[in-house]
N, C-alpha and C positions, 0 to 999 in steps of 0.2 A: 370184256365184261366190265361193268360199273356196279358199284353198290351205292344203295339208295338208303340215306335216311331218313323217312317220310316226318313231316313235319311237326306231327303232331309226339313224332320222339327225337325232334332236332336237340335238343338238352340233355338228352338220357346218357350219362357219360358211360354205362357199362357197354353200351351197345357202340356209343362212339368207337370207344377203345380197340372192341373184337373188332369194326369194320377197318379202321385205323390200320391196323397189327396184320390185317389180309394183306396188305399190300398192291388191290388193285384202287383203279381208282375210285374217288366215292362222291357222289352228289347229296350234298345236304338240301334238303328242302328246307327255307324258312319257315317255322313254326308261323301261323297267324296271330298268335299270340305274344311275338316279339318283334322288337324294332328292327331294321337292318343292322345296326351297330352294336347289338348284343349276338348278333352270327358270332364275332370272333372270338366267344368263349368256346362253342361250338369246335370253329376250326381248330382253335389252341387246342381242344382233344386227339382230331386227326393227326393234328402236326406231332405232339406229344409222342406221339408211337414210330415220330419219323418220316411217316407217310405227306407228301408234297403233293399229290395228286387227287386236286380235289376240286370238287366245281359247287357252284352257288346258285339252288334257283330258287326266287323268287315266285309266291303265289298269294299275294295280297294280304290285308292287313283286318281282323274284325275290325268291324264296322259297326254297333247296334248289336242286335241280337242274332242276325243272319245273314249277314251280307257281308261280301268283302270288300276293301277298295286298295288298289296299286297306288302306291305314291312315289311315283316316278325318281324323285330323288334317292331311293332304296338303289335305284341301279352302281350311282357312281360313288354309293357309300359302300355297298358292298365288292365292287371294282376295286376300292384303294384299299381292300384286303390281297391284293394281286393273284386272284384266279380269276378265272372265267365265270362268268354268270350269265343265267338261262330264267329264263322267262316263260313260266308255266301259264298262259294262257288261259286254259280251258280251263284248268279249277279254279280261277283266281274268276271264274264266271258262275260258279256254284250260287244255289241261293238253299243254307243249312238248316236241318230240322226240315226240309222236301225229298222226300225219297229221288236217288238221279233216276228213276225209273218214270217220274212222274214229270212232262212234259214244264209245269212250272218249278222245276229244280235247278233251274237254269237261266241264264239269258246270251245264251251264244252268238245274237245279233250283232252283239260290244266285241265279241272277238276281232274282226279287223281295228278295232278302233284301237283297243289296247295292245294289240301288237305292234302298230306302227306305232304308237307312243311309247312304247319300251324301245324298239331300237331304235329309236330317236333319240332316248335318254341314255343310249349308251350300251344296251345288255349284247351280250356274245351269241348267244345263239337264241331259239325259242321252241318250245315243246306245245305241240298240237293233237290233239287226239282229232282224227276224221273216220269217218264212215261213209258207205254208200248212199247209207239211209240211217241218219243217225235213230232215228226211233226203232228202230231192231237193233240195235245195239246192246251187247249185255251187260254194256257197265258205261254211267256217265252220259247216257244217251241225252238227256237235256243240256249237254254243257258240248256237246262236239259239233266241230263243224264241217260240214256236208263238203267230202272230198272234190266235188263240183267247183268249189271254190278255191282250193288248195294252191292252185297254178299258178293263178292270178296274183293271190293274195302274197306267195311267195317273190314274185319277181316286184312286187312293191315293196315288198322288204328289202329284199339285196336295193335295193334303188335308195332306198334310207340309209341303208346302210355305208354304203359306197358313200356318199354323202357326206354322213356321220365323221369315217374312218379319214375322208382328205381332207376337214377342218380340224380333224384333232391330230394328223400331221403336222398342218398350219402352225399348232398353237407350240 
């Protein structure tokens, strides 16, 4: 099991603390409304209780009034906090204030594109949400991408990744 702190309460120190003090491990989601370099107030709550098991992911930054954007450099800022960081994808493709039920809620087209730019820039793993058919889907349906492509699009990642991983042996 993992606990999640969703983004939008990555700051919330009472909530840090109780997930902290569980002792399983816990995934903070980066708020949109903070830098990569302010997470390690965040983590300094989970570490606080003790807890060493904790992972970092990333879901873009406001942009305007409704849009996100990844700034790739978040990867190896939040890396030299030394956990693992993940690369949420699919909401980091949200477009806010559109219901995800409503087909322009979304632009799930940019998914490959920001995923092989994330593990390019370095992130650990990547969170995908797919569907058969994303439009029946009951949550997030404008922002997922169509299991169809899942296969493909994973084995261009390990192939980034592999990549990534023997130049930063290199270095």
């Amino acid at each position: 099991d993992v606990l999640q702190i969703p983004a939008y309460l990555s700051q919330q120190t009472s909530l840090a603390l109780a997930v902290g003090t569980a002792g399983k491990p816990v995934n903070i989601k980066k708020g949109q409304f903070i830098g990569p370099k302010e997470m390690k107030n965040s983590i300094g709550k989970i570490e606080h209780t003790g807890n060493r098991k904790i992972m970092l992911t990333e879901r873009g930054s406001c942009f305007g009034y409704n849009s996100l954007v990844v700034d790739m450099r978040s990867f190896p800022i939040l890396a030299s906090f030394g956990y693992p960081v993940i690369f949420d994808v699919t909401h980091s493709v949200r477009i806010y204030g559109t219901p995800s039920s409503e087909s322009t809620g979304g632009e799930p087209q940019y998914i490959p594109h920001l995923a092989r730019a994330a593990v390019a820039a370095g992130c650990d793993g990547i969170f995908i949400e797919v569907h058969e058919d994303p439009q029946q889907a009951k949550c997030d349906a404008c922002s997922m991408l169509p299991i169809s492509y899942l296969e493909e699009l994973l084995k261009e990642l390990k192939e980034i990744d592999e990549i990534v991983r023997a130049k930063r042996m290199e270095e």
